[in-house]
SEFIZA-3560 file (N, C-alpha, C; in Angstrom, 3 decimals):
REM SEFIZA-3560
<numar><xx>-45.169</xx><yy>102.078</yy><zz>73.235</zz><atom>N</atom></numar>
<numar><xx>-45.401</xx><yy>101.462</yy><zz>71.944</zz><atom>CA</atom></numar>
<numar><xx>-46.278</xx><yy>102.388</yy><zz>71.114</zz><atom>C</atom></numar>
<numar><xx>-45.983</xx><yy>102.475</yy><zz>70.206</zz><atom>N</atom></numar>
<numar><xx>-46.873</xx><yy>103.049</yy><zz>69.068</zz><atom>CA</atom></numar>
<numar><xx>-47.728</xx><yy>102.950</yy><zz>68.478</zz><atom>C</atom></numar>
<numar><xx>-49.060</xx><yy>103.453</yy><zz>68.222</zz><atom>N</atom></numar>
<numar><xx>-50.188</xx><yy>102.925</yy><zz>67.822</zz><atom>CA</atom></numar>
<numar><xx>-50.572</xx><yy>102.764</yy><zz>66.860</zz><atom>C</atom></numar>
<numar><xx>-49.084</xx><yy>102.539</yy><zz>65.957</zz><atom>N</atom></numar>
<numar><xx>-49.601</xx><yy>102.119</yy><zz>64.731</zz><atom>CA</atom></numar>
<numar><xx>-48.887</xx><yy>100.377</yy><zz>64.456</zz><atom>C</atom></numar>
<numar><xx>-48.660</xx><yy>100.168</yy><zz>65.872</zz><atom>N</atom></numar>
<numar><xx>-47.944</xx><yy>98.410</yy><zz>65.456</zz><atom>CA</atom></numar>
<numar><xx>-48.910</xx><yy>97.684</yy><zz>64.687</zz><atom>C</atom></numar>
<numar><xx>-48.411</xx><yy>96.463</yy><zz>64.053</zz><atom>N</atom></numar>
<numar><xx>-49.224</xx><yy>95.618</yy><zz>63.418</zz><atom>CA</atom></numar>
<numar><xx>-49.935</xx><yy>94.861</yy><zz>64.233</zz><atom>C</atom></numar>
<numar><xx>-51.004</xx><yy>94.745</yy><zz>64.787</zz><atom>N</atom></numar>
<numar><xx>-51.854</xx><yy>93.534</yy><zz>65.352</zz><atom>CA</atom></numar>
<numar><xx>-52.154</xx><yy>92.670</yy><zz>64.095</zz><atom>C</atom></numar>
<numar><xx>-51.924</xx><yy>91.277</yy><zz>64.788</zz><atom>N</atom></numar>
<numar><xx>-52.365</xx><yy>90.463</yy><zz>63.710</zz><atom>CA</atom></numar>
<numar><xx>-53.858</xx><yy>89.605</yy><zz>64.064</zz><atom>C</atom></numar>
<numar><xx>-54.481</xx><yy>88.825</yy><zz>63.713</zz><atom>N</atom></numar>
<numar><xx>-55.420</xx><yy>88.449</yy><zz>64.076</zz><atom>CA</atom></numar>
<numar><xx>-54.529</xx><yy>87.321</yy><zz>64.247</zz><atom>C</atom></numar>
<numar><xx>-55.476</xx><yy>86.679</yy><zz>65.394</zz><atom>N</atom></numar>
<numar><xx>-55.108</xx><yy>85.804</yy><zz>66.855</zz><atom>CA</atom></numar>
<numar><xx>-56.545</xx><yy>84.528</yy><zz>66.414</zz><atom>C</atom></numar>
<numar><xx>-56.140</xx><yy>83.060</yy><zz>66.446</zz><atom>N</atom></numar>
<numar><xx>-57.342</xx><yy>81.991</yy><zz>66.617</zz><atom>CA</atom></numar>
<numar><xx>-56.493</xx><yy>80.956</yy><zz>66.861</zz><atom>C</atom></numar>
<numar><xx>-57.377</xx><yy>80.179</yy><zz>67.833</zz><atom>N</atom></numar>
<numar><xx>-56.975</xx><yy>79.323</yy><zz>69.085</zz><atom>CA</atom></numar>
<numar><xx>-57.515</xx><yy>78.283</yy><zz>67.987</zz><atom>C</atom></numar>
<numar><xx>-56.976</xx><yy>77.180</yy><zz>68.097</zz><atom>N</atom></numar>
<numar><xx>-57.091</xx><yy>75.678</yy><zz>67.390</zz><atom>CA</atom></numar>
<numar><xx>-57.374</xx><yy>74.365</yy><zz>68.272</zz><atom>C</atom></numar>
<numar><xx>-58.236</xx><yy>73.566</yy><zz>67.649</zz><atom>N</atom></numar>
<numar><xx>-58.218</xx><yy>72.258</yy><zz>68.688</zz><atom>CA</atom></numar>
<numar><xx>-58.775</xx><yy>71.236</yy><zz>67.859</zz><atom>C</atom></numar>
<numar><xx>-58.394</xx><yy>71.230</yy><zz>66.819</zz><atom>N</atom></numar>
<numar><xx>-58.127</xx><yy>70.003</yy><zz>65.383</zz><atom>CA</atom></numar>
<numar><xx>-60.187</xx><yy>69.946</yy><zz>65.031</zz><atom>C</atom></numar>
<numar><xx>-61.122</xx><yy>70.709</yy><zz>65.634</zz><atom>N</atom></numar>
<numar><xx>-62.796</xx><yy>70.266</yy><zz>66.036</zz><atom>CA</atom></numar>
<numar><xx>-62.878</xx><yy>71.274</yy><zz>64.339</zz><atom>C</atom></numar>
<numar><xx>-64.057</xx><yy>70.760</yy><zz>63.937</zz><atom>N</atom></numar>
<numar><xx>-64.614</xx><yy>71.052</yy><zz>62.558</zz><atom>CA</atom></numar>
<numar><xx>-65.049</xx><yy>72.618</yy><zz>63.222</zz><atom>C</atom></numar>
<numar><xx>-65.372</xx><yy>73.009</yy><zz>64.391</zz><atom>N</atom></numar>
<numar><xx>-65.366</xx><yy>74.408</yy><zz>65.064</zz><atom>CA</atom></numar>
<numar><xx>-64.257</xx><yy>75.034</yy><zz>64.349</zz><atom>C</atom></numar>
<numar><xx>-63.301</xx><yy>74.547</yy><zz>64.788</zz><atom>N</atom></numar>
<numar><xx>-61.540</xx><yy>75.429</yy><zz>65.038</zz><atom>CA</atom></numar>
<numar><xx>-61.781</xx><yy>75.298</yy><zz>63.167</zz><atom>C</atom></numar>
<numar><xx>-62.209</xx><yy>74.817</yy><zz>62.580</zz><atom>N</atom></numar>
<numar><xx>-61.705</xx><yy>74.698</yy><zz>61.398</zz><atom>CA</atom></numar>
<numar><xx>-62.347</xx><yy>75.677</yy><zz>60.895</zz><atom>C</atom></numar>
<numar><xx>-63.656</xx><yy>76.503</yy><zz>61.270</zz><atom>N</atom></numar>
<numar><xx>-64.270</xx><yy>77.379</yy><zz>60.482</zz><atom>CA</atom></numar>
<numar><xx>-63.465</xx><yy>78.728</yy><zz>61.376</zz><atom>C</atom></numar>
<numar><xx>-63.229</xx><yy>78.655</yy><zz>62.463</zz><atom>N</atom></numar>
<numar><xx>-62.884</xx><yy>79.960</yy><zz>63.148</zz><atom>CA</atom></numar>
<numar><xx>-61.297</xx><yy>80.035</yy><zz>62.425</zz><atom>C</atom></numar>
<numar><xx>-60.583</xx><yy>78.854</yy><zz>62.473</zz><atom>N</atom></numar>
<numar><xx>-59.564</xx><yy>79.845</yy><zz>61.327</zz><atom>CA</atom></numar>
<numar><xx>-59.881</xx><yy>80.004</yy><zz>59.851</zz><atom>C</atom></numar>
<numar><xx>-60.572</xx><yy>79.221</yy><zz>59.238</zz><atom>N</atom></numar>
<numar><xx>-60.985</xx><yy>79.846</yy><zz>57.691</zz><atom>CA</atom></numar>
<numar><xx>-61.357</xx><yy>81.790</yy><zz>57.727</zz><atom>C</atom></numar>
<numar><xx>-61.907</xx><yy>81.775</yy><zz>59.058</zz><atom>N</atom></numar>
<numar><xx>-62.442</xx><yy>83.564</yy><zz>59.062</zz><atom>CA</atom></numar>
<numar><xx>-61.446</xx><yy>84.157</yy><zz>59.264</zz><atom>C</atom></numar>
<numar><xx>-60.633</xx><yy>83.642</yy><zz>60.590</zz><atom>N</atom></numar>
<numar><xx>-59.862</xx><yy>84.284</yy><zz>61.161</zz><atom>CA</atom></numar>
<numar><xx>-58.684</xx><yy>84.565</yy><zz>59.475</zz><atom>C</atom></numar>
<numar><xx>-57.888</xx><yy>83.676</yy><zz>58.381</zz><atom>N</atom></numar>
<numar><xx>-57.301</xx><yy>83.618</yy><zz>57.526</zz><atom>CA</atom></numar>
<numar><xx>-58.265</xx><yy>84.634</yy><zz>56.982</zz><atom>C</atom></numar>
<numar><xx>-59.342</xx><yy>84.725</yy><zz>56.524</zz><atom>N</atom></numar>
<numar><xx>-60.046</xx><yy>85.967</yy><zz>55.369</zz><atom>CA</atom></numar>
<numar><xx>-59.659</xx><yy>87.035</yy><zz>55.879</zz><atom>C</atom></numar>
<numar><xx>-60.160</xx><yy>87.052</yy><zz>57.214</zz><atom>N</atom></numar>
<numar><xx>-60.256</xx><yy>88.677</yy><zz>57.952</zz><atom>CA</atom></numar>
<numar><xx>-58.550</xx><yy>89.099</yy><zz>58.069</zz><atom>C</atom></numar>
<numar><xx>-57.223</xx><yy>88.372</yy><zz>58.382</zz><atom>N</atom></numar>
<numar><xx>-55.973</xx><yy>88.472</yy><zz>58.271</zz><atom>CA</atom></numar>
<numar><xx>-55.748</xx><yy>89.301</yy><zz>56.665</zz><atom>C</atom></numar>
<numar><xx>-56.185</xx><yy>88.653</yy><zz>55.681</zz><atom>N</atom></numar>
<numar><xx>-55.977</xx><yy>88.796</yy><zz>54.550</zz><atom>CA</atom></numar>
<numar><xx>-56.823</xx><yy>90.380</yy><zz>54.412</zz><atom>C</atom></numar>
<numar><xx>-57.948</xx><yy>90.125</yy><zz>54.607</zz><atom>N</atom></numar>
<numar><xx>-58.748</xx><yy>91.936</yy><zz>54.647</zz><atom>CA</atom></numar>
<numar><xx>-58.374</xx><yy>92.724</yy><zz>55.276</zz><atom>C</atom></numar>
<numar><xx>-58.005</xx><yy>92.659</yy><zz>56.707</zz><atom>N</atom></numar>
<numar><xx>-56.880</xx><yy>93.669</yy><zz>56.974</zz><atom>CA</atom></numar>
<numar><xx>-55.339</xx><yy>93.426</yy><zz>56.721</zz><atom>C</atom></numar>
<numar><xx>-55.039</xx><yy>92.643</yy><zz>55.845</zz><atom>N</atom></numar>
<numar><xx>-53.505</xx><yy>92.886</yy><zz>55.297</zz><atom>CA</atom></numar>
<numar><xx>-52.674</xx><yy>93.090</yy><zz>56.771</zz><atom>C</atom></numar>
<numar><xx>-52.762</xx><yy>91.992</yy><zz>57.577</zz><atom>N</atom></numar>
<numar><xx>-52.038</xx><yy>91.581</yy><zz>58.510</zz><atom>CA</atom></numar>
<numar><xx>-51.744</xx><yy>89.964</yy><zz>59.058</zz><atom>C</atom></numar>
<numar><xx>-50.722</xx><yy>90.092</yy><zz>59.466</zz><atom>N</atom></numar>
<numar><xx>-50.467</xx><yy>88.640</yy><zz>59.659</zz><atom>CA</atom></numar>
<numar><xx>-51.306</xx><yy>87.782</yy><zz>60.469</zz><atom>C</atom></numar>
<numar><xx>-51.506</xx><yy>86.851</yy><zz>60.254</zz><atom>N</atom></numar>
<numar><xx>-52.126</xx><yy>85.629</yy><zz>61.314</zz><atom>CA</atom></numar>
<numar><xx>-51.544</xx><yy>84.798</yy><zz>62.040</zz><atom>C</atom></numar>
<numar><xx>-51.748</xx><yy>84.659</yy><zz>63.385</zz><atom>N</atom></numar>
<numar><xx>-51.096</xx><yy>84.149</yy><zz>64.399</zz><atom>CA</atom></numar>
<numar><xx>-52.036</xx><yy>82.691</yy><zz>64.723</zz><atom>C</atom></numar>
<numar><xx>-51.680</xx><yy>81.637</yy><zz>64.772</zz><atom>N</atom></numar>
<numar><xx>-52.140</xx><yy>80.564</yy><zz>65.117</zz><atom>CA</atom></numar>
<numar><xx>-51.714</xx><yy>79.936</yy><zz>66.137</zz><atom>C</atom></numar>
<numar><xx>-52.652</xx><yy>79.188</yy><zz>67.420</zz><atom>N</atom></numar>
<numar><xx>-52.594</xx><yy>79.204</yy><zz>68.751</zz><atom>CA</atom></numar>
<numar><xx>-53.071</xx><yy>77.633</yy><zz>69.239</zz><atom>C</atom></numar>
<numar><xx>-52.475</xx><yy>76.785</yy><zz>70.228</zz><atom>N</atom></numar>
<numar><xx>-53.316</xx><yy>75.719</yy><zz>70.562</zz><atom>CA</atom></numar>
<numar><xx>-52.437</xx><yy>76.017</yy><zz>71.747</zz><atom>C</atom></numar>
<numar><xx>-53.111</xx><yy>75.245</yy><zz>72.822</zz><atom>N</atom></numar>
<numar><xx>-52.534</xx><yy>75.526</yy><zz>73.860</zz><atom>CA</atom></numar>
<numar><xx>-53.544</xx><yy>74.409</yy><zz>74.954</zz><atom>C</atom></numar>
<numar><xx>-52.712</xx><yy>73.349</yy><zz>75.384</zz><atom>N</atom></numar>
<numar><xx>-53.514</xx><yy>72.335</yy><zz>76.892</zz><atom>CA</atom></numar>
<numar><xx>-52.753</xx><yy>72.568</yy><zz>78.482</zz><atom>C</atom></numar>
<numar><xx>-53.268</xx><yy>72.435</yy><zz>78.860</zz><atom>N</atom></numar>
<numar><xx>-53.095</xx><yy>71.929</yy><zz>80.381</zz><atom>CA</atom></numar>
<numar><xx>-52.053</xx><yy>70.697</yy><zz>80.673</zz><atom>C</atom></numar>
<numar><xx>-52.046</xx><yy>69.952</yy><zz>79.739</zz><atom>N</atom></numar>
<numar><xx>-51.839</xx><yy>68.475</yy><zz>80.480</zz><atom>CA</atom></numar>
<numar><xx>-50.699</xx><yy>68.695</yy><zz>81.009</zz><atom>C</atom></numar>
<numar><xx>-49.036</xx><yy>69.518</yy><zz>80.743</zz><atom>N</atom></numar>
<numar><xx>-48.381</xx><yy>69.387</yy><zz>81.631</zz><atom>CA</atom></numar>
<numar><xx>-48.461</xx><yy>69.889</yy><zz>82.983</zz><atom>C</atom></numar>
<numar><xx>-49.354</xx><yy>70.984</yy><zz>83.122</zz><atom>N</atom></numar>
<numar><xx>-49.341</xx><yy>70.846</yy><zz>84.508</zz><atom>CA</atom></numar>
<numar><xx>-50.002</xx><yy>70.120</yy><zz>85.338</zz><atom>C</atom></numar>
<numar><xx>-50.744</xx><yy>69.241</yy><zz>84.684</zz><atom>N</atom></numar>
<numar><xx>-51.184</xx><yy>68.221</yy><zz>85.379</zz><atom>CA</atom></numar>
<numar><xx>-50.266</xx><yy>66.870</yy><zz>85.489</zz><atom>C</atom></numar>
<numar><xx>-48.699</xx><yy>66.725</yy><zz>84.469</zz><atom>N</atom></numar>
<numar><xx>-47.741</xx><yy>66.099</yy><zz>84.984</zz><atom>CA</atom></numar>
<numar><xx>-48.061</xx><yy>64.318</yy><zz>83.740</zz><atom>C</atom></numar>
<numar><xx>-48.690</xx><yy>65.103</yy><zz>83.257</zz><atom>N</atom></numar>
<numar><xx>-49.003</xx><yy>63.706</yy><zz>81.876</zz><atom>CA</atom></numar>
<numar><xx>-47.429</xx><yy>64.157</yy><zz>81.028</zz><atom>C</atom></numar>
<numar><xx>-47.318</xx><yy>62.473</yy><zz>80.886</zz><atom>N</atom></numar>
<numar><xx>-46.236</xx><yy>62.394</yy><zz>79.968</zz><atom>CA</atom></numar>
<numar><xx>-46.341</xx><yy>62.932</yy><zz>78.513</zz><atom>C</atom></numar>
<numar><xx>-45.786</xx><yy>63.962</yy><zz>77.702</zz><atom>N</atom></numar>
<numar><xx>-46.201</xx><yy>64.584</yy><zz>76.552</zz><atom>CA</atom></numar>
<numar><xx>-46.049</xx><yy>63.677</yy><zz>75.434</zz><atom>C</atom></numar>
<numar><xx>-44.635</xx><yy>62.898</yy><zz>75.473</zz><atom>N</atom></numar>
<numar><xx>-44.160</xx><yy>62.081</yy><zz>74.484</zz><atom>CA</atom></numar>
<numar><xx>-45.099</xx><yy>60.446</yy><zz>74.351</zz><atom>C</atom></numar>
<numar><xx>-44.327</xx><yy>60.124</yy><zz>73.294</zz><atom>N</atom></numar>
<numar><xx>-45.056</xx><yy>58.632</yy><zz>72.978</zz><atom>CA</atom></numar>
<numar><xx>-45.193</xx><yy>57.532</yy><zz>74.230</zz><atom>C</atom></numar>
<numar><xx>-46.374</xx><yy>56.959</yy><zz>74.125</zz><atom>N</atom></numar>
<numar><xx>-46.228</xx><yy>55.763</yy><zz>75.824</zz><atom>CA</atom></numar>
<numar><xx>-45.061</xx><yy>54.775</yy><zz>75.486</zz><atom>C</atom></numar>
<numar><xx>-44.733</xx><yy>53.896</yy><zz>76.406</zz><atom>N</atom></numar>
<numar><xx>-44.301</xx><yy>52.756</yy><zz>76.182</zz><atom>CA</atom></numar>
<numar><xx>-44.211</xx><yy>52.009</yy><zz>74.988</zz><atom>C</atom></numar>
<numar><xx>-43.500</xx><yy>51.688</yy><zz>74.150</zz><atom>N</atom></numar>
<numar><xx>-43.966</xx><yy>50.725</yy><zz>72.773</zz><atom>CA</atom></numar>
<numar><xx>-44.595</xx><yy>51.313</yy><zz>71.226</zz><atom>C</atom></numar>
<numar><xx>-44.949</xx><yy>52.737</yy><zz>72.090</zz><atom>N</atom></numar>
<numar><xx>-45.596</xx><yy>53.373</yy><zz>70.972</zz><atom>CA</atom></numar>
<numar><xx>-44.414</xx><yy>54.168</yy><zz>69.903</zz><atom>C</atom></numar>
<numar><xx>-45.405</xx><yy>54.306</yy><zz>68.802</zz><atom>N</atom></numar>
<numar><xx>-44.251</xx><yy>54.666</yy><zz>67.726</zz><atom>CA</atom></numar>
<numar><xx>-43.300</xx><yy>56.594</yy><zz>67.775</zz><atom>C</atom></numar>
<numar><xx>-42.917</xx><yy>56.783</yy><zz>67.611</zz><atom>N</atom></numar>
<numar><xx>-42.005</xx><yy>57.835</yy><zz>68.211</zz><atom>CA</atom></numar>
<numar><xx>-42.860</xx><yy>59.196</yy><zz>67.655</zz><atom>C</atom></numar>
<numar><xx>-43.597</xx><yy>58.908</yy><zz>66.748</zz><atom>N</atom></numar>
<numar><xx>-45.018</xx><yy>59.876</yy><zz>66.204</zz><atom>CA</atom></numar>
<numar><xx>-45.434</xx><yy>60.250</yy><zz>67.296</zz><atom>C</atom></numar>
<numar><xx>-46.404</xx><yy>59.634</yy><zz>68.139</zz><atom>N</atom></numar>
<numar><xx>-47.363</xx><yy>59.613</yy><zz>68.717</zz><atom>CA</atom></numar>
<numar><xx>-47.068</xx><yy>60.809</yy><zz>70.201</zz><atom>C</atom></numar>
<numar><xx>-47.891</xx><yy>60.882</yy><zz>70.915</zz><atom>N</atom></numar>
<numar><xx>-47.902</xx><yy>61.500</yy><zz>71.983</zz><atom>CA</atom></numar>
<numar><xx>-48.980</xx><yy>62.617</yy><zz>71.822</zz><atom>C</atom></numar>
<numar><xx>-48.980</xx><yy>63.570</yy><zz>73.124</zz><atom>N</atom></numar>
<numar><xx>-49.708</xx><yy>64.681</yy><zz>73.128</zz><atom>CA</atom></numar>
<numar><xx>-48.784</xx><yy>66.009</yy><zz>72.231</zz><atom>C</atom></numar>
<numar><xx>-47.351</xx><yy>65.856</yy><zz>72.639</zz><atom>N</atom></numar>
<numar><xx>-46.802</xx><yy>66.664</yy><zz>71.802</zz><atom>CA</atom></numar>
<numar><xx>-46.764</xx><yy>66.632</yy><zz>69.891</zz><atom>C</atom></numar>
<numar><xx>-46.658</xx><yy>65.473</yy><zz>69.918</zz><atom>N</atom></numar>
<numar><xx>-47.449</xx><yy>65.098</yy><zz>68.176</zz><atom>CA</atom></numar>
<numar><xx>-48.650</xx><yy>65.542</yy><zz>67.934</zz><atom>C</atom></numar>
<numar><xx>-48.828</xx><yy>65.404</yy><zz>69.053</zz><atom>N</atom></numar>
<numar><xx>-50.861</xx><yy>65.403</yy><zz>68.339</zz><atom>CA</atom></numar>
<numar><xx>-50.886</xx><yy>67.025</yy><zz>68.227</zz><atom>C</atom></numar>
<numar><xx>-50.509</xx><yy>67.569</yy><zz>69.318</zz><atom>N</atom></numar>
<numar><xx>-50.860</xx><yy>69.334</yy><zz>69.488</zz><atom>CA</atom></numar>
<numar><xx>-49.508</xx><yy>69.779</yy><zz>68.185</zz><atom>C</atom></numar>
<numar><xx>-48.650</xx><yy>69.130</yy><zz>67.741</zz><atom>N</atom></numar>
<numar><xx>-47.868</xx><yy>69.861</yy><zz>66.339</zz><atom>CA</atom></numar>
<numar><xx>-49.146</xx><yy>69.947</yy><zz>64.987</zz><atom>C</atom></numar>
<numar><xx>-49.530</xx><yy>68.115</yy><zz>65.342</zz><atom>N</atom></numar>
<numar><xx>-50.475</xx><yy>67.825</yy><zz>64.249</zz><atom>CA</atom></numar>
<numar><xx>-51.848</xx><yy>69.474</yy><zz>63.829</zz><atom>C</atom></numar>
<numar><xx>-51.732</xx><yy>69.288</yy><zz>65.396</zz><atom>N</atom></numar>
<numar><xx>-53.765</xx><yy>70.294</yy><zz>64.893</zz><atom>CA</atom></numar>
<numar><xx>-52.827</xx><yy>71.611</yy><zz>64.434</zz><atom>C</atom></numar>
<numar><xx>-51.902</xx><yy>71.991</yy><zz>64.873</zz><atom>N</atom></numar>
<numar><xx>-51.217</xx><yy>73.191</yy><zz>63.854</zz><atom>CA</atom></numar>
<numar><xx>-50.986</xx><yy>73.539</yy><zz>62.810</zz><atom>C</atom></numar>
<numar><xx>-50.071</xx><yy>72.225</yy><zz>62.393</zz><atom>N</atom></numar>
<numar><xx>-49.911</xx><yy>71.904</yy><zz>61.102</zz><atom>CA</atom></numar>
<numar><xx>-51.039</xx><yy>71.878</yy><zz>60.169</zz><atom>C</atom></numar>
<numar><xx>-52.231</xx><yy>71.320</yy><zz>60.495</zz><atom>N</atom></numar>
<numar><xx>-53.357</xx><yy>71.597</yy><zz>60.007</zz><atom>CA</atom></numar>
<numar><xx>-54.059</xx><yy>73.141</yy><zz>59.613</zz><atom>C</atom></numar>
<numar><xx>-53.974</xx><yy>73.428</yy><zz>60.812</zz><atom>N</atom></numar>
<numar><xx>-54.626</xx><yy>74.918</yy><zz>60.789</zz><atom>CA</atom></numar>
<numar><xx>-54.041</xx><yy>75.237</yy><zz>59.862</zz><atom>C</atom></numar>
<numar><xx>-52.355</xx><yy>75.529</yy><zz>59.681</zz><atom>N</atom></numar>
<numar><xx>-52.127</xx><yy>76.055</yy><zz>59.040</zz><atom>CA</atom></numar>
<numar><xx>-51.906</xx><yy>76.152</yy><zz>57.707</zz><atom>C</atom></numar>
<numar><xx>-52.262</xx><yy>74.757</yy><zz>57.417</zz><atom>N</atom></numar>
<numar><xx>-52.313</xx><yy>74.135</yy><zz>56.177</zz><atom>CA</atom></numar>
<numar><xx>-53.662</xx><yy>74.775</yy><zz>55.676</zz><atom>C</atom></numar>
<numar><xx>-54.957</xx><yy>74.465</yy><zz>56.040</zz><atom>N</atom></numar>
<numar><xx>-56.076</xx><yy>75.523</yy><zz>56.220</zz><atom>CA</atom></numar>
<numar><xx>-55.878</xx><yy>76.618</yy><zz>56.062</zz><atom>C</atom></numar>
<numar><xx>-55.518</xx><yy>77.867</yy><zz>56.800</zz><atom>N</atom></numar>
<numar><xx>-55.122</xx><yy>79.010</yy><zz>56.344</zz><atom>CA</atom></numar>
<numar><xx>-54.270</xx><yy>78.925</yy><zz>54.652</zz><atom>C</atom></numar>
<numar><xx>-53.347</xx><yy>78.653</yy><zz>55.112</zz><atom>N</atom></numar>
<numar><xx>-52.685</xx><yy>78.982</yy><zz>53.635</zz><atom>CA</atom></numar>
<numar><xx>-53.841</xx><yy>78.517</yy><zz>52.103</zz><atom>C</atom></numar>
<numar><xx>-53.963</xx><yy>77.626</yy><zz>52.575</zz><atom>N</atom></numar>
<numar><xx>-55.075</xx><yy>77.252</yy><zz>51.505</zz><atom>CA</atom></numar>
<numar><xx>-56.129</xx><yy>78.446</yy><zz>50.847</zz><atom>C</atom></numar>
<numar><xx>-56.016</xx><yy>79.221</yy><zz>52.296</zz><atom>N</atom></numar>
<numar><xx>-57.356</xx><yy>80.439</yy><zz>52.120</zz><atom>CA</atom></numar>
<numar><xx>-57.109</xx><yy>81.977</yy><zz>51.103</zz><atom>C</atom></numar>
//
């Protein structure tokens, strides 16, 4: 590989007023080096064998897989904003 590929800046998300300032930087510093931004969340729970989707009765929104689209969607709503 060549050492002039694009690295983009990389920040991990978890919906916390934390994650919310580490991508506001992470979006400036993307933008100051004029490279793309990569946005990241990432759990455990399936290998621990938890059901991802909505429980029983619950509305077809819901689940862990909703929730972990949700804090993305955010971030990235955040970034762009920036």
């Amino acid at each position: 590989m060549s050492g002039t590929a694009i690295k983009p800046v990389v920040v991990g998300v978890d919906g916390s007023p934390s994650s919310d300032l580490a991508t506001a930087w992470a979006s400036d510093e993307a933008i100051r080096r004029r490279v793309p931004l990569c946005v990241v969340h990432a759990f455990i729970w399936p290998l621990m064998h938890v059901h991802l989707g909505p429980g029983p009765g619950a509305p077809a929104h819901a689940g862990l897989r909703a929730e972990a689209f949700r804090i993305l969607d955010d971030a990235k709503s955040l970034a762009r904003s920036r």
